[in-house]
Residue frames as qw, qx, qy, qz and C-alpha x, y, z in Angstrom:
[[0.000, 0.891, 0.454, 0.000, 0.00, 0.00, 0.00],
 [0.400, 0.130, -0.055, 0.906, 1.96, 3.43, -0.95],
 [0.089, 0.745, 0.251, -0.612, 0.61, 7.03, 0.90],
 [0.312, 0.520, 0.420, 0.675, 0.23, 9.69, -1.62],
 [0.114, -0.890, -0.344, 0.277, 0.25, 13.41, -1.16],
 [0.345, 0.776, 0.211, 0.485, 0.99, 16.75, -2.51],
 [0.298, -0.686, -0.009, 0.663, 3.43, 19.92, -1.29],
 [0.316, 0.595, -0.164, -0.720, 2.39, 23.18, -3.44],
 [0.576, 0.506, -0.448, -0.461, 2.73, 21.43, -7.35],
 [0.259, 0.521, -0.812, -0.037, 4.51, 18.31, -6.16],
 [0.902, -0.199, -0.176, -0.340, 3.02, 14.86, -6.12],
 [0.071, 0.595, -0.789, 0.137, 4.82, 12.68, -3.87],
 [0.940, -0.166, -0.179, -0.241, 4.27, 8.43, -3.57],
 [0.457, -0.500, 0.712, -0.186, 5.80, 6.23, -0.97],
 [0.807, 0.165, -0.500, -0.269, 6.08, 2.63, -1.84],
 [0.729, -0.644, 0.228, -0.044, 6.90, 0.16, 0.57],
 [0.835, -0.074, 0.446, 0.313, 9.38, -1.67, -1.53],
 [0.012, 0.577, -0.359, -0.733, 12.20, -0.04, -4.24],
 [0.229, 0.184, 0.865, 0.406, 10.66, -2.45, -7.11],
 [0.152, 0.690, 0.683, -0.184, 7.11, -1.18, -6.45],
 [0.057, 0.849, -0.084, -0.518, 8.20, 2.85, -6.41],
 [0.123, -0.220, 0.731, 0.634, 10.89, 1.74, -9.96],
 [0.225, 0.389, 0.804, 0.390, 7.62, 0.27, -11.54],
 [0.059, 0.852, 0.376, -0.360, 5.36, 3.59, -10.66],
 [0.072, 0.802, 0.041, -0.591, 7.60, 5.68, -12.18],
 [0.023, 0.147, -0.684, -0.714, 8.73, 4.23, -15.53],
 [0.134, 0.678, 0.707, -0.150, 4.44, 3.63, -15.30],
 [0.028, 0.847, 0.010, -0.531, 4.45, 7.72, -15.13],
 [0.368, -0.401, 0.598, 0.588, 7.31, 7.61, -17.38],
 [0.168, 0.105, 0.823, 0.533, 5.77, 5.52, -20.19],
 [0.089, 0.770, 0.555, -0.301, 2.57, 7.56, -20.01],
 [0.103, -0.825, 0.022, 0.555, 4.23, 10.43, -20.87],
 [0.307, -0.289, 0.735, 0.531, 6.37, 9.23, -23.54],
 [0.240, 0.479, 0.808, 0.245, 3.26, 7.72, -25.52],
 [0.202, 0.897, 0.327, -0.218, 0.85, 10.80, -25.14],
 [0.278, -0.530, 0.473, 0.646, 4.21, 12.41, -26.95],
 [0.063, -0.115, 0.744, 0.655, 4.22, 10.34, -29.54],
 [0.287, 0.554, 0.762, 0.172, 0.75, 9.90, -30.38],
 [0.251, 0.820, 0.441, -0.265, 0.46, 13.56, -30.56],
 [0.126, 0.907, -0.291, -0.278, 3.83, 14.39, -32.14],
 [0.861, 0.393, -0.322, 0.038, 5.16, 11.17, -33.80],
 [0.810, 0.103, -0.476, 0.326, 7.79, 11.64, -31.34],
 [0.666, -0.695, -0.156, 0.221, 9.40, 11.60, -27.18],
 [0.424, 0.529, -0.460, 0.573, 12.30, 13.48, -26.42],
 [0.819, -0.504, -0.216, 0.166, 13.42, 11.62, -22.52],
 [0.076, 0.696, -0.585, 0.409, 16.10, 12.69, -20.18],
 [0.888, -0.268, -0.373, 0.041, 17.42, 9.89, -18.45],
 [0.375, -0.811, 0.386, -0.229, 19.09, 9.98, -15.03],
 [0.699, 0.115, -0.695, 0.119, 22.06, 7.44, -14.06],
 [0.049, -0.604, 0.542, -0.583, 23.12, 6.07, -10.46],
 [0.014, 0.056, -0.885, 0.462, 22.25, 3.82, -7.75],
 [0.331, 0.288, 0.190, -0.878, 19.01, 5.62, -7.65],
 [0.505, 0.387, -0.110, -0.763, 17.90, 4.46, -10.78],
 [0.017, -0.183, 0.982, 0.052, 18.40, 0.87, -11.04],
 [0.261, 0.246, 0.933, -0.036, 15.00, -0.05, -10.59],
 [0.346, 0.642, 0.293, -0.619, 13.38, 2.59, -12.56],
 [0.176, 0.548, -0.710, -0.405, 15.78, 1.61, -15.45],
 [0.041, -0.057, 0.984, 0.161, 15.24, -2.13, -15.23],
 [0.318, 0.308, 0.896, 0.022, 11.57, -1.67, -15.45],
 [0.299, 0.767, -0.075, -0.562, 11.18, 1.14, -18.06],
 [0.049, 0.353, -0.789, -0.501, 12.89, -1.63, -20.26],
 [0.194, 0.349, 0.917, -0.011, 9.84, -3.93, -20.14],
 [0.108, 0.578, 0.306, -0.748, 7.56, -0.68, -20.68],
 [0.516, 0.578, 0.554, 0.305, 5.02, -0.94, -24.13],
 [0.057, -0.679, 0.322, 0.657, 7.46, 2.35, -25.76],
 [0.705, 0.638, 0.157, 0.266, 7.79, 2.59, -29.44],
 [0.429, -0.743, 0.118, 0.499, 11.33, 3.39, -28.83],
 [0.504, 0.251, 0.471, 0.679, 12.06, 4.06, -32.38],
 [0.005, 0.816, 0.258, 0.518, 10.18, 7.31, -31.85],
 [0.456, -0.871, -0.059, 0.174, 11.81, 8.26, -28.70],
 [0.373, 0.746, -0.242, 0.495, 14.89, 10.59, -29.07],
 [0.739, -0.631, -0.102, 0.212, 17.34, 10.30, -25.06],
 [0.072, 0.720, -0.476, 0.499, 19.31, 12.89, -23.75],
 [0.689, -0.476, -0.459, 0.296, 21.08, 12.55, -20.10],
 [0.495, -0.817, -0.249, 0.161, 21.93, 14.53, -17.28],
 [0.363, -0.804, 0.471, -0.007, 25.55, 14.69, -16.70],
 [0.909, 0.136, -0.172, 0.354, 28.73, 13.26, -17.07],
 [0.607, -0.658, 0.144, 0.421, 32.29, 13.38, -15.56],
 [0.306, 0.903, -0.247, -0.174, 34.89, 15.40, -16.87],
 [0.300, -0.721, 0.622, -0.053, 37.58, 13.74, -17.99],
 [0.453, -0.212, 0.861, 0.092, 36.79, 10.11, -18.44],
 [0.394, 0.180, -0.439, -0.787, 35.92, 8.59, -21.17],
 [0.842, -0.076, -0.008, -0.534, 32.94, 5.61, -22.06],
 [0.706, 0.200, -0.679, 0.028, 34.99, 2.84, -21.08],
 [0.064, 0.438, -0.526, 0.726, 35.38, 4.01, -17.69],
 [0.118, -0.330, -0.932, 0.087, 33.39, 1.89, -15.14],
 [0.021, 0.576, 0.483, -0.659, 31.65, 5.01, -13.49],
 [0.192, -0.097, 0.494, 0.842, 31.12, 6.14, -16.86],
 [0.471, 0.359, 0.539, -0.598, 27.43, 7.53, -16.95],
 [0.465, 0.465, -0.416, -0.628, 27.42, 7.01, -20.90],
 [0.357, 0.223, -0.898, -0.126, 28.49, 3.64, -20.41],
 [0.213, 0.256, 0.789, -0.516, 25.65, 2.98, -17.41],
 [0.620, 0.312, 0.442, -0.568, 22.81, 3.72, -19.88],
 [0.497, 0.337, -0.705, -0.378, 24.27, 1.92, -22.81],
 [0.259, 0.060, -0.959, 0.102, 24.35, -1.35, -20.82],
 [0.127, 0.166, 0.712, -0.670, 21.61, -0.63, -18.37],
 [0.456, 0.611, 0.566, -0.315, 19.08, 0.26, -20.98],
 [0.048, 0.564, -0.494, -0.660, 20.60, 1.93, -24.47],
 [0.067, -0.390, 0.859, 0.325, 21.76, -1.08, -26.03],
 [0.346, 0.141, 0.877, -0.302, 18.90, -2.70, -24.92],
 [0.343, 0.651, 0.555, -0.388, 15.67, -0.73, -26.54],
 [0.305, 0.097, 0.422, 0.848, 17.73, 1.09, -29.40],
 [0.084, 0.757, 0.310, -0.569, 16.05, 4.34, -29.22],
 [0.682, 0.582, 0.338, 0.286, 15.71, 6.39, -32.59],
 [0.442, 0.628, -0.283, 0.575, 18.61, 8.86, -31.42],
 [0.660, -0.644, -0.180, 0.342, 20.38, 9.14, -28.39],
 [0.255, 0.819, -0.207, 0.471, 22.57, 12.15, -27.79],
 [0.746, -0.532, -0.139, 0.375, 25.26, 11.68, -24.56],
 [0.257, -0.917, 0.270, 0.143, 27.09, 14.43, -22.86],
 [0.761, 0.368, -0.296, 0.444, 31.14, 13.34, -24.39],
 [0.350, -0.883, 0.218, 0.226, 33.41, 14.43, -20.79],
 [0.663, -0.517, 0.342, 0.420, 35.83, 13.57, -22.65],
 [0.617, 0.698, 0.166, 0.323, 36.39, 15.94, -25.75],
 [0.684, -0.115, -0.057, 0.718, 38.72, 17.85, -26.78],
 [0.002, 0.099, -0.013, 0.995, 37.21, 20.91, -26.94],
 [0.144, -0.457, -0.789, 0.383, 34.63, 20.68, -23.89],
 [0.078, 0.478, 0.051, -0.874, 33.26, 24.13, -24.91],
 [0.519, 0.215, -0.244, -0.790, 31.83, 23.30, -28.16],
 [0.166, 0.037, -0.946, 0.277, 31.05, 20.20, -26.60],
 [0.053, -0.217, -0.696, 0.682, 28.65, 21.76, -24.57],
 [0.105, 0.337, -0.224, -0.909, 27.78, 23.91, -27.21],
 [0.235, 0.030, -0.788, -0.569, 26.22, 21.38, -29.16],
 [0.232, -0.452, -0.855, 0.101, 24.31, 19.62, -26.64],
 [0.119, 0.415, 0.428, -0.794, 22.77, 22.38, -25.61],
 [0.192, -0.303, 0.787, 0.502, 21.89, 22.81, -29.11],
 [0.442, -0.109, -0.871, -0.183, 20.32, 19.38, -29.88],
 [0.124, -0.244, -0.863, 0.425, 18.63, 20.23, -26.49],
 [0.112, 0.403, 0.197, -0.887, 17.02, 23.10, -27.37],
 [0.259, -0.062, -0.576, -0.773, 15.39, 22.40, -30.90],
 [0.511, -0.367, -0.638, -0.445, 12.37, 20.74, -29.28],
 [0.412, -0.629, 0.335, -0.567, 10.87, 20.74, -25.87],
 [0.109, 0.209, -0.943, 0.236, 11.58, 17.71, -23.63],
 [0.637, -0.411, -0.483, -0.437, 8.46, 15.61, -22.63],
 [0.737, -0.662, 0.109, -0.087, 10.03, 13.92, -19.40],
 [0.167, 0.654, -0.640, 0.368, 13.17, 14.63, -17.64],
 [0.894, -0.298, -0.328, -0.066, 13.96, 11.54, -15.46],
 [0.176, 0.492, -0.634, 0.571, 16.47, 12.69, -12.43],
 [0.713, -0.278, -0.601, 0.228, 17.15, 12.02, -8.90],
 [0.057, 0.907, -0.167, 0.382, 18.41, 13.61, -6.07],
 [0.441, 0.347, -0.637, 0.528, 21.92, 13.85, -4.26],
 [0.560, -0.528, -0.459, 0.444, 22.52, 13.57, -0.54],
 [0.147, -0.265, -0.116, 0.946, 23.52, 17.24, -0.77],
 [0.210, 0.673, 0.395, -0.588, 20.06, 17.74, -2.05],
 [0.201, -0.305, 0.596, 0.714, 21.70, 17.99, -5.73],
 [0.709, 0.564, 0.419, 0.068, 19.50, 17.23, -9.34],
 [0.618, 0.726, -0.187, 0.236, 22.06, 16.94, -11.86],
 [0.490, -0.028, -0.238, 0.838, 25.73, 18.16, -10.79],
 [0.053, -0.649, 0.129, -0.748, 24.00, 21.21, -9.76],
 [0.598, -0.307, -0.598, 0.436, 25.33, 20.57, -6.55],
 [0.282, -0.795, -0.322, 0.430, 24.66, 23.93, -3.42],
 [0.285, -0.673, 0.107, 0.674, 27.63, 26.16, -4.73],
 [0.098, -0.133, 0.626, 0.762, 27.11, 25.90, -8.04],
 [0.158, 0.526, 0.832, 0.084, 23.12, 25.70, -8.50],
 [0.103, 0.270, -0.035, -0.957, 21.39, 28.60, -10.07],
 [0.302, 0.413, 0.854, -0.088, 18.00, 28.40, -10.59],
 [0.439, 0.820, 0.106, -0.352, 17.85, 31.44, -13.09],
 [0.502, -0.349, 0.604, 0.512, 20.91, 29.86, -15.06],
 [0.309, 0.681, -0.231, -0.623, 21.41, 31.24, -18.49],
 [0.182, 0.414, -0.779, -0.434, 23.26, 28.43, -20.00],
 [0.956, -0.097, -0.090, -0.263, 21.24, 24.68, -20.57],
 [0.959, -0.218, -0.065, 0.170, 24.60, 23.09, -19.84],
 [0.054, -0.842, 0.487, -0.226, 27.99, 23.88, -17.81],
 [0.562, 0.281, -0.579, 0.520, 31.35, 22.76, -16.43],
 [0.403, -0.833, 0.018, -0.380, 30.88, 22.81, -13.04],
 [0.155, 0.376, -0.857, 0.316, 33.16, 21.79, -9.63],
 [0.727, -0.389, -0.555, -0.111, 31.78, 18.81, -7.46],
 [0.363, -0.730, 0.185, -0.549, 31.48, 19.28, -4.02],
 [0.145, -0.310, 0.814, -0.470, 32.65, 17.29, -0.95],
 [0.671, 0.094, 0.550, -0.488, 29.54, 15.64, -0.11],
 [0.814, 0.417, -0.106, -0.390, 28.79, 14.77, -3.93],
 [0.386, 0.610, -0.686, 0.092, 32.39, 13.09, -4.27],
 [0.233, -0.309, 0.846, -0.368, 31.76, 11.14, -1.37],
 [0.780, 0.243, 0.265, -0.513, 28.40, 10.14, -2.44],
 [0.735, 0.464, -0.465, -0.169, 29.97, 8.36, -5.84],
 [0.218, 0.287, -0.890, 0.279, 32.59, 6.77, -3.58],
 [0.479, -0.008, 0.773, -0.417, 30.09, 5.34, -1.21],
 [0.898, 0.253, 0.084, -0.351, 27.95, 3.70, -4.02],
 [0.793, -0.091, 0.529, 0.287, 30.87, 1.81, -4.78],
 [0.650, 0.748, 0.128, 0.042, 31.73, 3.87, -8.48],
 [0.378, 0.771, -0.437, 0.268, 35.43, 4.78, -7.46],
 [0.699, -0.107, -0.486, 0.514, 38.25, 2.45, -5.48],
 [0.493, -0.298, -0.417, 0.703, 39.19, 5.71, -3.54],
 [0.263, -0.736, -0.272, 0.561, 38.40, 9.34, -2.82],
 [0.223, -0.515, 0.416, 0.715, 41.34, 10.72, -5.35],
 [0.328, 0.075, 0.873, 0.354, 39.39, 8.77, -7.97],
 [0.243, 0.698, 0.670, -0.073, 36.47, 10.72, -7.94],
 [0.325, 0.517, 0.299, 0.734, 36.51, 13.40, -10.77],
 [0.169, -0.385, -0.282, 0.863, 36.54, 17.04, -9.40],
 [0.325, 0.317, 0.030, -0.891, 34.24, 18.32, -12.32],
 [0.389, 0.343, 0.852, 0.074, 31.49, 17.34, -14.26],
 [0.185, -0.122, -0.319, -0.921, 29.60, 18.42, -17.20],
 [0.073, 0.319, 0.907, -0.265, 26.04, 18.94, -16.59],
 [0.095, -0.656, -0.572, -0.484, 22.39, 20.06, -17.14],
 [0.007, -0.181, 0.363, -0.914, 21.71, 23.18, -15.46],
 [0.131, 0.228, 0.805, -0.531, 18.91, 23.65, -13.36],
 [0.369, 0.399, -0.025, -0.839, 16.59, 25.62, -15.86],
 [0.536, 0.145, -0.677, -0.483, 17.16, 22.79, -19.10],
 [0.235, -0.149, -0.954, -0.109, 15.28, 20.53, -16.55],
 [0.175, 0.457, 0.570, -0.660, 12.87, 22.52, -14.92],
 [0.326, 0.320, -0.467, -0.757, 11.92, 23.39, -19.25],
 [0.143, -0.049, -0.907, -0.393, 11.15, 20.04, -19.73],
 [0.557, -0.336, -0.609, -0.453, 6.96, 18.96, -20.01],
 [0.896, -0.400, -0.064, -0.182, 6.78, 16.80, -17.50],
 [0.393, 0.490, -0.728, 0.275, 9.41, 15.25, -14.83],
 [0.948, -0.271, -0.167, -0.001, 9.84, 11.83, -12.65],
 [0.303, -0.640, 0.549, -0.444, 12.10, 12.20, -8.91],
 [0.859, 0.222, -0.448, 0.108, 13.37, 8.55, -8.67],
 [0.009, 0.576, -0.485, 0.659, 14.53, 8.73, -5.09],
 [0.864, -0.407, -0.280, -0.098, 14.99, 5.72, -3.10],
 [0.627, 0.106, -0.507, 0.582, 17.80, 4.59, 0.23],
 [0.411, -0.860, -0.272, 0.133, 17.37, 6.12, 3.88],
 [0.345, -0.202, 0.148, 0.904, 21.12, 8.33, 2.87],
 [0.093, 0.436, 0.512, 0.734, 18.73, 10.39, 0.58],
 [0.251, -0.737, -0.626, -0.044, 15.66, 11.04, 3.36],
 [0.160, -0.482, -0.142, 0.849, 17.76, 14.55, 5.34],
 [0.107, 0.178, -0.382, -0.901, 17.71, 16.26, 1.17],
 [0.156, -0.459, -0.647, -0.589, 14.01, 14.82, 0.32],
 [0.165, -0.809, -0.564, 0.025, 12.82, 16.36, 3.41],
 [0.345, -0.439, 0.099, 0.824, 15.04, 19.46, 3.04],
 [0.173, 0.112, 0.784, 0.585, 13.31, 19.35, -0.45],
 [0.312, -0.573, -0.715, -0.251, 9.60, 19.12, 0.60],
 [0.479, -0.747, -0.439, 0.142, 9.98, 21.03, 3.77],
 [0.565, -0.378, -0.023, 0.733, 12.67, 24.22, 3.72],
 [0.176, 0.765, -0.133, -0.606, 12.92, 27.45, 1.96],
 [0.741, 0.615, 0.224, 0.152, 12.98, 27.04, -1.87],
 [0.156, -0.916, 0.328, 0.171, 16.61, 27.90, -2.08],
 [0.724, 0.476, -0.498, 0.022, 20.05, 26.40, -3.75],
 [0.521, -0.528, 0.601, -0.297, 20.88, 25.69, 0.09],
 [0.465, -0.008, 0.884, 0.041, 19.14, 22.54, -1.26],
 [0.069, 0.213, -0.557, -0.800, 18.76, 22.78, -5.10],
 [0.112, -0.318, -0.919, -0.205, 15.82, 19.88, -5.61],
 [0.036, 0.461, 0.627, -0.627, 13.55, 22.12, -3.68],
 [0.082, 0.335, -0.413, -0.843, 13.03, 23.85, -6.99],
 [0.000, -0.089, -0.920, -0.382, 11.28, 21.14, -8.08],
 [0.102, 0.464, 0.773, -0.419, 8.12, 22.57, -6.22],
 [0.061, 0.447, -0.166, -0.877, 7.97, 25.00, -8.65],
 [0.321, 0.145, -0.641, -0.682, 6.81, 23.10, -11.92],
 [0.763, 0.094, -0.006, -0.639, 3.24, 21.78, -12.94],
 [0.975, 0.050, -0.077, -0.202, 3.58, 18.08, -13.45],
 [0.229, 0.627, -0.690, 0.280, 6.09, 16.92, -11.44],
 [0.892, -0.375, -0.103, -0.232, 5.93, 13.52, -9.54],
 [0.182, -0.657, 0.679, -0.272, 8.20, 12.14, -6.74],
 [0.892, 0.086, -0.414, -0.161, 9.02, 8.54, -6.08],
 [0.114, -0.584, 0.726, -0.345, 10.15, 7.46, -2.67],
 [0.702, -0.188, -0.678, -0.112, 10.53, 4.34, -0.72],
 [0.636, -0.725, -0.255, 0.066, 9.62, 3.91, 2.94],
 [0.619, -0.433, -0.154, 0.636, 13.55, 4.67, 3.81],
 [0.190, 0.085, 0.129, 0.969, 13.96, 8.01, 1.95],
 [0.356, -0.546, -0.482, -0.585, 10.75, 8.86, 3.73],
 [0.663, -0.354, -0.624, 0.213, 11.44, 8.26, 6.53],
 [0.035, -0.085, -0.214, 0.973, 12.18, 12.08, 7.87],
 [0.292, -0.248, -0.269, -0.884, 9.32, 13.07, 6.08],
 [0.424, -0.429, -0.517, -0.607, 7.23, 10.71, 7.90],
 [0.453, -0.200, -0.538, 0.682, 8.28, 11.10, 11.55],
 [0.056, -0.020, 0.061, 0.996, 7.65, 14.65, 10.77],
 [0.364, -0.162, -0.382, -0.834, 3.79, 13.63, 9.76],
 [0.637, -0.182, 0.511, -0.547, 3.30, 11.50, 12.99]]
């Protein structure tokens, strides 16, 4: 049995189990995607990567998609490394779901070009010619979506994608999911979506399970709308659904008796 409830725009479900809350939202997901294409021949998706997204990924592949009409962008990548790299986020949605559904274009962030500037340039670009339908992100223990991590989040940001630095907390986060042998390993910058090219998109799905996550979703749901804690932003937009399980709820629901 999952709660449901609402703070200002934002829908938010509990599930009891991460399978249940992964099938709800590639549920949401594929909804969104279809009404696309049936009314414009074709989806343009943002897909999130991480820990987070494992079970929203593994059943958004079973999901009745005409993925020949869907067009996938992503979030973010690390500066620096390239798709062979384990922690590589290009290489996490090739294997995890790419390879799998062959979409009719996929467009990934490259951290490793050689001229990161018109790098960026492009994707921004290729992001801009059409509106997104649904952005699929997460959020960080520091409250992140994307790399727009506290010191670097701007929520009137000009560009659709930047170079930014990673913070302390975020750097630790990758090392604790197990994506880097040590500390030194974890890249210092990343390219990323800014806070604006996903708050643009249509429609967007908050994928946001583990009891490390529960301080930033109730820092989210319950604080000043501020880059203190960037995700809080999210209260802002018209069709925006959350997806927790019981342990990244768990602040929130102490808090509701």
């Amino acid at each position: 049995m999952n709660t449901s409830f609402k703070v200002q725009q934002l829908n938010i479900d509990i599930y009891q189990r991460p399978e249940e809350m992964g099938q709800a939202a590639a549920d949401f997901v594929e909804n969104k995607i279809n009404e696309a294409i049936i009314k414009k021949g074709v989806a343009r998706v943002i897909l999130a990567t991480g820990s987070s997204q494992f079970t929203f990924l593994k059943a958004l592949r079973q999901a009745k998609i005409d993925w020949k009409k869907v067009v996938v962008f992503h979030l973010d990548e690390y500066y620096g490394i390239s798709d062979t790299h384990p922690a590589s986020f290009r290489k996490y949605l090739k294997e995890r779901i790419l390879d799998l559904v062959k979409p009719l274009e996929t467009y990934l962030i490259n951290g490793d070009a050689e001229d990161i500037e018109d790098e960026m340039a492009k994707y921004a670009a290729r992001l801009s010619e059409h509106e997104i339908d649904v952005a699929c992100i997460g959020i960080g223990e520091n409250g992140h979506i994307a790399f727009n991590d506290p010191p670097v989040a701007d929520f009137n940001d000009t560009k659709l994608v930047k170079l930014v630095e990673l913070d302390a907390q975020c750097r630790n986060q990758q090392l604790g999911e197990g994506w880097f042998p040590t500390i030194d390993d974890v890249p210092k910058k990343a390219l990323t979506l800014t806070i604006p090219a996903i708050m643009n998109s249509k429609a967007i799905s908050c994928v946001v399970p583990d009891e490390r996550k529960a301080e930033a979703v109730y820092n989210a749901l319950n604080g000043d709308i501020t880059t203190d804690c960037p995700a809080s932003v999210l209260r802002r937009h018209n069709d925006i659904r959350m997806f927790l399980d019981v342990e990244s709820a768990s602040r929130l629901q102490k808090s509701m008796g």
